[in-house]
C-alpha positions as CSV (number, residue, x, y, z in Angstrom):
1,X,27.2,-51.0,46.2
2,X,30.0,-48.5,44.9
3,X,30.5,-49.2,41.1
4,X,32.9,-47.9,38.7
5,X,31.6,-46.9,35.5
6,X,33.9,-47.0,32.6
7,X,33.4,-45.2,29.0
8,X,32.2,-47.9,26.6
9,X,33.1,-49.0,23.2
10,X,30.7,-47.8,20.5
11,X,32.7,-48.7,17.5
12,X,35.5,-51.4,16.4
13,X,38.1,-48.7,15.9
14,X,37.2,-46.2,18.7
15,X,40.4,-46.3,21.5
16,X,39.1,-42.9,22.9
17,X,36.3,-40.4,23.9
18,X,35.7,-36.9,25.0
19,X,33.6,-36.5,27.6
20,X,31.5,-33.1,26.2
21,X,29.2,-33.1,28.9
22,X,27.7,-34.9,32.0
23,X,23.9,-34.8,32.6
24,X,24.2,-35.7,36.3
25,X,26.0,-34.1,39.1
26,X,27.9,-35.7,42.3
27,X,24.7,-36.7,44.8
28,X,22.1,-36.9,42.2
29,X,20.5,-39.7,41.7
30,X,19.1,-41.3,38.5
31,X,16.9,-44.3,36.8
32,X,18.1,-47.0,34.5
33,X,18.4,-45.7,31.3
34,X,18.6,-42.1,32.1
35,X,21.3,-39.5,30.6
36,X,24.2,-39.9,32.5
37,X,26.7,-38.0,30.5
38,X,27.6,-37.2,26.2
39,X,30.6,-38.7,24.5
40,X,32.3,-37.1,21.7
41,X,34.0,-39.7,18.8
42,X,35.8,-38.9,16.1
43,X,32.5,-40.0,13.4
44,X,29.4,-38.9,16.4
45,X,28.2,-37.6,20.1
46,X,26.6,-40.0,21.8
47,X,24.9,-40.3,25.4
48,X,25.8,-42.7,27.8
49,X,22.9,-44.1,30.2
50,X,22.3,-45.3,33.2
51,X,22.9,-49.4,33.4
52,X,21.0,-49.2,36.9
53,X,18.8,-46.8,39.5
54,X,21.4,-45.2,41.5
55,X,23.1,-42.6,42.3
56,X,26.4,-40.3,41.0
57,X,29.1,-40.2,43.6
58,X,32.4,-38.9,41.8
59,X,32.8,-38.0,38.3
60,X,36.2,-39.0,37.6
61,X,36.6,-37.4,34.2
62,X,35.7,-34.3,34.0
63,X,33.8,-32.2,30.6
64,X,36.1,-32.4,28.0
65,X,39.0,-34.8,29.4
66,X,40.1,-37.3,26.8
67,X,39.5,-41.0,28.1
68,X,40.4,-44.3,26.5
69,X,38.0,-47.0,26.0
70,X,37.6,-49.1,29.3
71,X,38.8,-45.9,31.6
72,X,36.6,-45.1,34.2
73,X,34.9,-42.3,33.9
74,X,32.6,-42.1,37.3
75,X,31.7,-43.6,40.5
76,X,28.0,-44.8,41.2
77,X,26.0,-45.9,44.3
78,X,23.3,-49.0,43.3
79,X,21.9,-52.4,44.7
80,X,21.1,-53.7,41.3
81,X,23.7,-53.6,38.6
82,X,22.8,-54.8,35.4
């Protein structure tokens, strides 16, 4: 199944995130709770994991594009989202 994947919340007052680098490249495929990409914040990086086994189809923001809380910010293949 094609998923979105969109950049998470990881405080009350955090609206955005830069994306300072992805882990994973289009066609590579991954296990729940690997690295998929690193979000800079305002306070802290953080790295985003995998929610699933699957597999990265399109990265949708690219390293260092500014995206707001809720935006997607890739495109995986899985048959078991979590």
């Amino acid at each position: 199944m094609k998923v979105s994947l969109k950049l998470p919340l990881f405080g009350m007052n955090m609206e955005e995130g830069t994306i300072s680098r992805w882990c994973k490249l289009p066609g590579e495929s991954f296990a729940k709770g690997d690295p998929l990409y690193e979000v800079e914040t305002e306070k802290v990086t953080s790295e985003v994991t995998a929610p699933c086994d699957g597999t990265l189809l399109e990265v949708l923001a690219p390293e260092q594009s500014v995206v707001a809380v809720g935006d997607p910010v890739c495109q995986i293949e899985t048959a078991n989202v979590s």
